[in-house]
C-alpha positions as CSV (number, residue, x, y, z in Angstrom):
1,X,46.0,-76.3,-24.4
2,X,49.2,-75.5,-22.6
3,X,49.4,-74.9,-19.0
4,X,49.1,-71.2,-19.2
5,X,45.6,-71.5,-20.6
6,X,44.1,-72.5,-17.0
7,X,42.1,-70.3,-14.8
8,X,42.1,-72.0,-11.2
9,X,40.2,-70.2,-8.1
10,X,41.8,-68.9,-5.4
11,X,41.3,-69.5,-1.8
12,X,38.7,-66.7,-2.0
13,X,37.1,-67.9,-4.9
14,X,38.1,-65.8,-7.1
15,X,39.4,-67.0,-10.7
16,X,43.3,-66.8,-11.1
17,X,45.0,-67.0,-14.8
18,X,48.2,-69.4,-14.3
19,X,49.3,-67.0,-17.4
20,X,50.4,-64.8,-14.4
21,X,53.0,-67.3,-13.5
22,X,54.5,-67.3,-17.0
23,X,58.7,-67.3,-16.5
24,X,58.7,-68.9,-13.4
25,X,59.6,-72.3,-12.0
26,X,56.2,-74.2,-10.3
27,X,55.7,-76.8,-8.0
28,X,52.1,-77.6,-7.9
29,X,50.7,-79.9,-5.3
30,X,47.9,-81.9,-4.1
31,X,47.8,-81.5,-0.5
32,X,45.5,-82.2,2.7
33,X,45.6,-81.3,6.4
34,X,44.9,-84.7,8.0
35,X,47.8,-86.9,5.7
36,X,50.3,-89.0,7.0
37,X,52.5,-86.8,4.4
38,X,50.7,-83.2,5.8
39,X,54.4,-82.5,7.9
40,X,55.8,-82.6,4.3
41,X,54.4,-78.5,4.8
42,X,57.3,-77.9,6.5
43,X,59.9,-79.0,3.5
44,X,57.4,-77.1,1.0
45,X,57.8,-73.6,2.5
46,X,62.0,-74.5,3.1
47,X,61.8,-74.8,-0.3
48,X,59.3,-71.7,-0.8
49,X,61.3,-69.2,1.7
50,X,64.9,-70.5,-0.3
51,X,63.7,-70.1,-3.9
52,X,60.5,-67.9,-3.9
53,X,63.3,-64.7,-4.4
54,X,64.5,-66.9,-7.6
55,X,61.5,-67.3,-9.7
56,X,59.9,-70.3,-8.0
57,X,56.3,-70.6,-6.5
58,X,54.5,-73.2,-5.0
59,X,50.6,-73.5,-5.9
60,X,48.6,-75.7,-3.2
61,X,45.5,-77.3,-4.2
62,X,43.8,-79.0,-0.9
63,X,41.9,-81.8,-2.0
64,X,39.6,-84.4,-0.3
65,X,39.5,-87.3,-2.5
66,X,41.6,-89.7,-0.3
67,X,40.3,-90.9,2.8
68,X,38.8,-87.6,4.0
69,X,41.9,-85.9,4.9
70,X,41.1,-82.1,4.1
71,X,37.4,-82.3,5.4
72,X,38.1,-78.4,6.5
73,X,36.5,-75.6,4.4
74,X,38.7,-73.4,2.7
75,X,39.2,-70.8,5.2
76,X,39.8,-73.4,7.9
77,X,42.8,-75.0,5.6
78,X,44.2,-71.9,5.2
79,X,44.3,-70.5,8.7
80,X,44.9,-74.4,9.8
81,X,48.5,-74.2,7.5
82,X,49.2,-70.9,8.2
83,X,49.4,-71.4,12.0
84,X,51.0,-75.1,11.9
85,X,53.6,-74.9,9.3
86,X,53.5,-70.9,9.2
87,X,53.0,-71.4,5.1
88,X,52.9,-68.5,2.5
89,X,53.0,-70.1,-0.8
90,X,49.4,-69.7,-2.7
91,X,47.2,-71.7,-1.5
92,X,43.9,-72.8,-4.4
93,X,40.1,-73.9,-3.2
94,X,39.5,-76.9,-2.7
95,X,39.4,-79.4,-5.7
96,X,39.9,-82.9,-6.8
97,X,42.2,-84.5,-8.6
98,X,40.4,-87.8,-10.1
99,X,37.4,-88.9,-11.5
100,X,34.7,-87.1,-13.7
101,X,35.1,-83.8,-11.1
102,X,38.7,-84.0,-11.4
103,X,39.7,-80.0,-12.1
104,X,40.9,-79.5,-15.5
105,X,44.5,-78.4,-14.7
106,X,45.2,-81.9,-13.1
107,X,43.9,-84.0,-16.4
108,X,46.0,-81.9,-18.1
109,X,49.4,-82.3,-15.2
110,X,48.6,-86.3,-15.2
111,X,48.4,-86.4,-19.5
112,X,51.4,-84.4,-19.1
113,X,53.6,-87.1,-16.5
114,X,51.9,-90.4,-15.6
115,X,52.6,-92.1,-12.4
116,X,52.8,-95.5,-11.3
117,X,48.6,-95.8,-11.4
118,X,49.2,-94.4,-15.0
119,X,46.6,-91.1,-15.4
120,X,45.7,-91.1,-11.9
121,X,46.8,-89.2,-8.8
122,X,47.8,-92.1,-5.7
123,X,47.0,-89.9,-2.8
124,X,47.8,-86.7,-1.2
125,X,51.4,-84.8,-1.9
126,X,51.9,-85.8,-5.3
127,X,54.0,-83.1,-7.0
128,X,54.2,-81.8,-10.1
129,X,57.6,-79.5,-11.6
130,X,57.3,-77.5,-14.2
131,X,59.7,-75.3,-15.8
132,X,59.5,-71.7,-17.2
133,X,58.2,-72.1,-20.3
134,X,55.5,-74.2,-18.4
135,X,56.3,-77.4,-19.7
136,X,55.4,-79.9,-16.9
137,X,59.5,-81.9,-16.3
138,X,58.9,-84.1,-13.5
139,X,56.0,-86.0,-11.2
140,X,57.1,-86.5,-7.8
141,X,55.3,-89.3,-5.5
142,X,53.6,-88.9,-2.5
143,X,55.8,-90.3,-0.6
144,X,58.9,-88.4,-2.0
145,X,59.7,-85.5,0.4
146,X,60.2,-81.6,-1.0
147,X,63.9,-82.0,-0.6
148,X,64.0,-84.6,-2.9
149,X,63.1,-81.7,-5.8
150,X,65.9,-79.2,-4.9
151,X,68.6,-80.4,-6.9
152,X,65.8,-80.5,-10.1
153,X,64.3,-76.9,-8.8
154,X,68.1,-75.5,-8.8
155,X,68.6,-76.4,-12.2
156,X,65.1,-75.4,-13.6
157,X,66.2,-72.2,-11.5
158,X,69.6,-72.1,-13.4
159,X,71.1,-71.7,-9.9
């Protein structure tokens, strides 16, 4: 499988086809609303508002999986980042990211770039860059803020 071959849901539930972001540069994140790293929302649409015009997207996927920071329903995340950090990169439902319910396009990110626990996600904000051909280049750590990736985004971007 490449990553082109995944069908995620939406924030209404509805199936997308990651097919439709063929050509472009991705940053795909784990994120939560009640994280020690939940301000990095701000650096994410920086990014978003500079880059989106270039052929880059963000795709949020709120998860719940560490410590019970995105307790919210899916609704409530997105009306909870819209009005705090006034986001308007894609936003997923809710999923997780380890363990035998771990969402298929996250085995398939962490096969793709380990991290320092190996083929598991360490908490919430871990990021994911992949390139246009959707080849996944580089895993980002929690604790590695979004301007950190703009000098590897502006290459992938060819800027």
């Amino acid at each position: 499988m490449e990553l082109y071959d995944f069908s995620v849901k939406n924030i209404d539930g509805e199936d997308v086809s990651l097919a439709g972001y063929q050509g472009k540069v991705l940053l795909i994140v784990n994120t939560a609303t009640h994280c020690g790293f939940t301000p990095q929302y701000t650096g994410l649409q920086q990014l978003y508002a500079r880059y989106q015009e270039k052929g880059f997207e963000i795709l949020d996927f709120p998860c719940n999986q560490f410590g019970g920071q995105a307790p919210e329903d899916d609704a409530e995340i997105q009306d909870f980042c819209t009005l705090h950090y006034h986001t308007t990169f894609p936003r997923f439902a809710k999923i997780n990211v380890n363990g035998k319910n771990a969402s298929p396009l996250y085995a398939y990110l962490k096969e793709q770039q380990t991290g320092t626990l190996g083929a598991r996600i360490k908490w919430n904000f871990t990021k994911f860059l992949v390139d246009k051909n959707g080849r996944v280049v580089r895993r980002y750590g929690p604790d590695q803020k979004p301007e950190v990736i703009e000098k590897d985004l502006v290459e992938l971007l060819g800027l």
